[in-house]
C-alpha positions, 0 to 999 in steps of 0.5 A: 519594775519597769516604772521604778527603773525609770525613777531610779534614772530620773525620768520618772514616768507621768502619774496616771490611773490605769484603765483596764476593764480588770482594774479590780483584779490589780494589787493595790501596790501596783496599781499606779505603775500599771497606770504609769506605763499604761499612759506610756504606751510601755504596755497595752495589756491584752486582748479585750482591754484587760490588764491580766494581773494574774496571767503569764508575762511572755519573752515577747511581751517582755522584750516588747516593753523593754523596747518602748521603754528604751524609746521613750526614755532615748 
């Protein structure tokens, strides 16, 4: 959602592969977001270099996004 965003706002993010020990467990749909705001910085995934496709989002991982979101695009 977060790569579309800034898309649909014309500041597209760079296109990039993730990295994740994980990468396997990404939804082919999702996979090149996931490298977009992973290059970013927007996200850094979890603990031991894992993605968590399939884990919780926090609040705080989710307020935490939005904020390097903001200051990337300001």
């Amino acid at each position: 959602m977060l790569a579309r965003l800034v898309y649909a706002v014309g500041q597209p993010l760079p296109s990039s592969a993730p990295t994740f020990a994980d990468n396997a467990n990404i939804s082919s749909w999702a996979f090149d977001s996931v490298g977009r705001v992973q290059a970013t910085g927007i996200m850094d995934g979890v603990s031991d270099n894992n993605f968590a496709p399939n884990g919780t989002y926090t609040r705080e991982q989710s307020i935490t996004a939005m904020l390097r979101l903001f200051d990337l695009m300001n």
